[in-house]
C-alpha positions, 0 to 999 in steps of 0.5 A: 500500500502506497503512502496516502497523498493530497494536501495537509488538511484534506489528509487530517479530514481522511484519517491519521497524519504522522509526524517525525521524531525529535531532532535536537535530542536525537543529533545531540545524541550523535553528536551534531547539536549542541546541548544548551543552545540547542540550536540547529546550525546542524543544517549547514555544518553537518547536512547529512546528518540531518538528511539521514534523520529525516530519511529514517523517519520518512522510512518509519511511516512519517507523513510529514517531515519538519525542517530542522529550524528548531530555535532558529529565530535570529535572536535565538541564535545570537542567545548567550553569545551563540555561534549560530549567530554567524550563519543567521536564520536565513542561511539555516532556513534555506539549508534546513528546507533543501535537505527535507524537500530533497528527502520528503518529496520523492516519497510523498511526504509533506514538509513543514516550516517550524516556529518556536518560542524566542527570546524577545518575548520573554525579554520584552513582551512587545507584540510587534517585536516578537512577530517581528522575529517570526517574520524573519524566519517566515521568509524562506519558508514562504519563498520555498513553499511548504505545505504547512506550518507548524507553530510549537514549543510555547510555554505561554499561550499568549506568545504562541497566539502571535505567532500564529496571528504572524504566520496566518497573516505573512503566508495566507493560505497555508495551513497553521498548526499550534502546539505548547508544551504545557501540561493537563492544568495550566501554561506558564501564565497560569490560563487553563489548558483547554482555555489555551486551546481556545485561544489558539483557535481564536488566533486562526490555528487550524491544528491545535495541540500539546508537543514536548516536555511531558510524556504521552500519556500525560500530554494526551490528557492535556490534549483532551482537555482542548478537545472539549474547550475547542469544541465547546466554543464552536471551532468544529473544522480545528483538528488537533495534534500531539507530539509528546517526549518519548520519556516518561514523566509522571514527577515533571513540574510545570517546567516539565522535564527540564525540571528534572534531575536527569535533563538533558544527559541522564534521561535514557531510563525514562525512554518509552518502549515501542510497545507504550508508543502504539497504547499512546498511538491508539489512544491519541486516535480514539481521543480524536487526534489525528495529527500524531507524532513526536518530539524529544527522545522520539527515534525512528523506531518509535514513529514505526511503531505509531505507524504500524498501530495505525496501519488499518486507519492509514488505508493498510499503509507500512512503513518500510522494514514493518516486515522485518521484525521477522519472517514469521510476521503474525499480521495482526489487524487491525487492532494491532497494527502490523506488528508481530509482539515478538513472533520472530522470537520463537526462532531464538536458541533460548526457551526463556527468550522463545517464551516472550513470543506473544502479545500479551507478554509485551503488553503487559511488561513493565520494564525495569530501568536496571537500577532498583 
């Protein structure tokens, strides 16, 4: 089955979109990003890196792959005396959309610019500053015509609402996504989660949603929230989008898992199993998401295993390599996706490890982090 085709919009009114994993975390990992800054200069002194991200993602099941613009605004950039200041945003944007048009359009996939939160809005709270900045970044993302935006990362709803104002107004007609990374009770400010979703809606964002800082579980909760608000106040076309960490974060505070001991080095013990990402996949479907991907600690891996929950909603699409999980494939739909629970297993020499071979084994695991 081929990857489904149409734009942005008509693609949420069909069923599923997915999204791509979190790329400052996975190239810090790898060593092309610098923790801190967290800036994505990547794009210019290191473009196959980044290109080879977006091709494991795209081989995952990714519908739509972001330029990596992550914290590219020009005040970001020069942030605490940054060197990506040197290349400005305008370099990195460009060289951020060759690498994912050159990757995402061969396959069907979609491209989204991207727009986070800056620094000017915490420094000065002036509205036409801070658009000012969006702008900026809006510019090569309009020359190069992407099939969406996507407005991420506020901890303050208010900043994310002008930001969207911006992006509707400097690139009429392309769709505008809106996500914060707040928890199930408030933003920053202390304005309700489902309130915050209002507003969103009220700036004009025709996708609204949660990304980052917490777990998916939790942000799904969060989510739902908005749901109800959005749907309450009448904004019955708004779809909505999760892009959640791939960590676990039951004890995260209203800063999330920056708030954490263990941010940004010593995380790896949190990090969801691909078992817990299809439970999230499913239940974001049930909710009424149709936008699902992810963020920070999300790796390829993780965005197959969204996929392959969804195959049966996405027309029997597979991602690549859904098959290679064993010759011994059982192909249970659609409830499972195209996953085979450990089937392959039954071919390992130890009986113990044959003995994992079931859905009901995996499901009902509870991992140890191997520090009780």
């Amino acid at each position: 089955m081929t990857r489904a085709t149409g734009g942005f919009l008509e693609r949420l009114d069909r069923g599923p979109v997915i999204g791509d994993g979190g790329f400052v975390v996975a190239l810090e990992k790898r060593g092309y990003v610098e923790a801190g800054p967290w800036t994505p200069q990547a794009v210019i002194e290191h473009p196959e890196a980044v290109k080879q991200l977006h091709r494991e993602y795209l081989r995952a099941g990714s519908d739509v792959c972001q330029a990596f613009t992550f914290y590219a605004s020009e005040d970001k950039l020069k942030n605490r005396g940054n060197s990506a200041g040197s290349y400005g945003v305008k370099a990195i944007n460009q060289a951020a959309c060759d690498i994912v048009k050159e990757v995402a359009y061969p396959e069907g996939s979609l491209v989204a610019g991207g727009v986070s939160q800056t620094p000017t809005y915490m420094n000065t709270t002036d509205k036409a500053l801070v658009q000012a900045e969006v702008r900026k970044q809006c510019a090569v993302f309009k020359e190069t015509g992407v099939d969406l935006m996507i407005c991420e990362y506020y901890d303050h709803v208010e900043e994310a609402e002008w930001h969207v104002e911006a992006v509707k107004d400097f690139m009429p007609g392309v769709p505008v996504c809106a996500s914060l990374c707040i928890n199930e009770d408030t933003d920053v400010h202390g304005v309700p989660t489902g309130e915050c979703g209002v507003k969103l809606a009220r700036a004009g964002a025709d996708v609204i949603g949660i990304n980052c800082h917490y777990d998916p579980f939790r942000c799904l909760d969060a989510v739902k929230k908005m749901i109800k608000n959005v749907k309450a106040a009448g904004f019955d076309k708004v779809h909505f989008m999760i892009q959640p960490l791939a960590f676990m974060t039951p004890d995260a505070s209203v800063q999330g898992f920056i708030d954490l001991p263990e941010f940004p080095f010593a995380l790896e013990p949190r990090t969801c199993t691909r078992f817990e990402m299809q439970r999230y996949a499913r239940e974001a479907y049930e909710a009424g998401i149709r936008y699902i991907g992810g963020c920070c600690g999300f790796e390829p891996y993780h965005i197959r295993a969204v996929s392959e929950e969804l195959s049966a909603e996405r027309g029997g699409y597979q991602p690549a390599g859904a098959i290679n999980w064993g010759e011994c494939l059982l192909m249970i739909q659609p409830a499972s996706g195209m996953i085979n629970w450990g089937a392959c297993l039954k071919k390992h020499t130890k009986p113990w490890v044959r003995a994992r071979a079931s859905k009901e084994y995996w499901q009902n695991l509870k991992p140890g982090t191997g520090r009780p």
